[in-house]
C-alpha positions in Angstrom: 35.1 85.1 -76.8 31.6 86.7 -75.8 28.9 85.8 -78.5 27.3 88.0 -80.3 23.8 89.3 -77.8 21.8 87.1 -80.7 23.2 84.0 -80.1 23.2 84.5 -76.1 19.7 84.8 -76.6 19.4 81.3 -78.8 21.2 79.9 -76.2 19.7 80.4 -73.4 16.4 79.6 -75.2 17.8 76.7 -75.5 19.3 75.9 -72.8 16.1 76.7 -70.5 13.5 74.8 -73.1 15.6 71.7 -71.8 15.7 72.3 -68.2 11.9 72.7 -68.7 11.7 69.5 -70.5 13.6 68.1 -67.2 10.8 69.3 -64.8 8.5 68.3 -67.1 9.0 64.7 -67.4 10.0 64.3 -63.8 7.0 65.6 -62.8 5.3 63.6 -64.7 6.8 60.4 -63.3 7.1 61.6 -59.6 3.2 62.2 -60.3 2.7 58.5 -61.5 4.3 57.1 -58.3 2.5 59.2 -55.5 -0.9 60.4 -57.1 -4.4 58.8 -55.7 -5.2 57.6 -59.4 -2.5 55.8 -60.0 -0.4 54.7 -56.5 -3.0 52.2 -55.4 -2.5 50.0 -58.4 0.8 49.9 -57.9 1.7 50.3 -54.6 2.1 46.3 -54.1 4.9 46.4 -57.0 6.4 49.7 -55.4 7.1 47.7 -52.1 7.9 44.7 -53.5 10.9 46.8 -55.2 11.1 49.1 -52.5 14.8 50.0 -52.6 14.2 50.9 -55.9 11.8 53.3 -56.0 12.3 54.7 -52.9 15.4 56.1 -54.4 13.7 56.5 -57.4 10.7 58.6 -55.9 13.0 60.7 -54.1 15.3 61.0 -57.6 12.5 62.7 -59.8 11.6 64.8 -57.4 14.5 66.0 -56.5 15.3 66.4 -60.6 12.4 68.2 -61.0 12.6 70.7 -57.9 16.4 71.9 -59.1 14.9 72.0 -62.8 12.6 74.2 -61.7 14.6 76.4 -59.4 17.5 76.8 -62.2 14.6 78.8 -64.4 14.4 81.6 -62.2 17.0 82.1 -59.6 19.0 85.5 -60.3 22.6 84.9 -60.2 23.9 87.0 -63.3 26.5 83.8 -64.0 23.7 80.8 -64.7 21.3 80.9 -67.5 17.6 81.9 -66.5 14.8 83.7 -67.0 15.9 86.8 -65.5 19.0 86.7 -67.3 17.1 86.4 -70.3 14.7 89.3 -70.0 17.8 91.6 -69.6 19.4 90.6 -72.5 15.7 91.1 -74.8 15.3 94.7 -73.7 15.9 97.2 -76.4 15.0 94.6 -79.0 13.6 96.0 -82.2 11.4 92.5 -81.9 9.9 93.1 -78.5 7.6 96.8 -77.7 6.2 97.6 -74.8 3.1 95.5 -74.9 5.3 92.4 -76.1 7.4 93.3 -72.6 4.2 93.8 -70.4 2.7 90.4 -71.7 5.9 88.8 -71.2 6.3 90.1 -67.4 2.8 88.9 -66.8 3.7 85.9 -66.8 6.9 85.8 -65.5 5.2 87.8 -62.6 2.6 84.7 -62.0 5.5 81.9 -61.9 7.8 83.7 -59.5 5.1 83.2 -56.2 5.3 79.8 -57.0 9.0 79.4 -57.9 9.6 80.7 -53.8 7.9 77.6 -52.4 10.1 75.4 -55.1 12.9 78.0 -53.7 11.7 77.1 -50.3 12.3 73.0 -51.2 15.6 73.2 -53.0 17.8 75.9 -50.4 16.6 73.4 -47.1 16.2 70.6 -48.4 17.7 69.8 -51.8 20.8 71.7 -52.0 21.5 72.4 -48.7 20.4 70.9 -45.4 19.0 73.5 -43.3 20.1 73.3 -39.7 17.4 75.1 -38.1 14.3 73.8 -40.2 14.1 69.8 -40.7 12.5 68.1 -43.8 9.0 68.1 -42.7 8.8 71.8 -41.9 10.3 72.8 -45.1 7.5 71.4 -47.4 5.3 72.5 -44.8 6.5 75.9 -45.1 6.7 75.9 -48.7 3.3 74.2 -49.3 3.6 73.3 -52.9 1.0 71.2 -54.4 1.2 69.2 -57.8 -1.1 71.8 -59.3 1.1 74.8 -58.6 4.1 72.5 -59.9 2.1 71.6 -63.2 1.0 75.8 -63.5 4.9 76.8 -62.8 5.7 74.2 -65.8 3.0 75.6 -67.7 4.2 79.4 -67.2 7.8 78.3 -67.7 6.7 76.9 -71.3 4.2 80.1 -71.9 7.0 82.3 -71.2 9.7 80.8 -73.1 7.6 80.1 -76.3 6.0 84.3 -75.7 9.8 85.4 -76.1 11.1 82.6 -78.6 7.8 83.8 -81.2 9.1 87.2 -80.9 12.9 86.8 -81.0 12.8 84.4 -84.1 9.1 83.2 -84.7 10.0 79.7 -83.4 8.3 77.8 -81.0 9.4 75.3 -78.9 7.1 72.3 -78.6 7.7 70.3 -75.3 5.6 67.7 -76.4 7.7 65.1 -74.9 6.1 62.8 -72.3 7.2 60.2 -69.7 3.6 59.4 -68.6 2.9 56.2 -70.9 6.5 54.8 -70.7 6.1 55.0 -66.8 2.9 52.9 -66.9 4.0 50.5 -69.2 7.3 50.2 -67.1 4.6 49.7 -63.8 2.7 47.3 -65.9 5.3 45.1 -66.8 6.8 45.1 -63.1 3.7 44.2 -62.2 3.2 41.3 -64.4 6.9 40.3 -63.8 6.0 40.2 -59.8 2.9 38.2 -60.2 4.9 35.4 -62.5 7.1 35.5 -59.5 4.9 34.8 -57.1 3.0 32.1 -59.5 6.6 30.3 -59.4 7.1 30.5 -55.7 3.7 28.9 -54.6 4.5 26.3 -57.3 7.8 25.2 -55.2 
């Protein structure tokens, strides 16, 4: 049985607050384990566990990128944004200027949803046959500030519709950041009070 246009809305604010939250904190891990602030400290324990987080690296990433590109690809049978701003039009709760500030910002995440686009069709999801790895994230030319900005946008727009459909907000104040570095802290110790035991043999 269809539901009631109401509760398709509710649901798909739902549904995309959590792939958001999925981007989100694989982002922020991904981040952890490649950025300039925070690699070099741990590089030594990243190689001494190297099948590990060679997987793993490649794991949030990949999370993240098909978080990301679930938001706003168009097929009319998934749940995303553009499924969602057909079903709000005509809404007694959203006028024109509600609409306008509302395709604003959905209009300043699609640009950078392509290059994700770019990532997930050849290299993700698919394995492109006339454009290898290397060119594909060349091509798409994504950098961790356009990822944190789509995020951003994804959680602007969602809450900008959610305040106006039922005055809730979502929060997304979940965050993987301090779990990660205590997890590379604690490797790290572990790995030193390895190597402690192994000169003592």
């Amino acid at each position: 049985m269809k539901q009631p246009i109401d509760q398709q809305i509710q649901s798909c604010l739902e549904t995309l607050s959590h792939a958001i939250i999925v981007a989100k904190l694989n982002s922020e891990i991904h981040w952890i384990y490649k950025s300039k602030q925070t690699r070099p400290k741990y590089i030594q324990t990243m190689s001494y566990y190297w099948d590990f987080f060679h997987v793993s690296i490649s794991a949030h990433f990949t999370a993240m990128v098909v978080a990301l590109y679930s938001l706003y690809e168009k097929r009319k049978d998934t749940v995303n944004f553009s499924k969602l701003l057909e079903s709000i039009k005509g809404k007694p709760q959203f006028s024109k200027d509600v609409l306008s500030d509302i395709d604003k910002i959905y209009r300043q995440a699609v640009p950078i949803w392509k290059k994700v686009c770019i990532l997930r069709n050849h290299v993700f999801a698919h394995h492109s046959d006339n454009l290898d790895t290397s060119d594909a994230f060349k091509k798409a030319d994504i950098t961790q500030r356009e990822i944190e900005k789509l995020i951003t946008l994804s959680i602007q727009l969602l809450n900008e519709i959610s305040r106006n459909f039922n005055r809730n907000s979502w929060l997304f104040n979940l965050n993987s950041h301090d779990d990660t570095i205590r997890f590379l802290e604690d490797l790290n110790c572990l790995r030193g009070y390895r190597q402690q035991q192994y000169m003592k043999r």
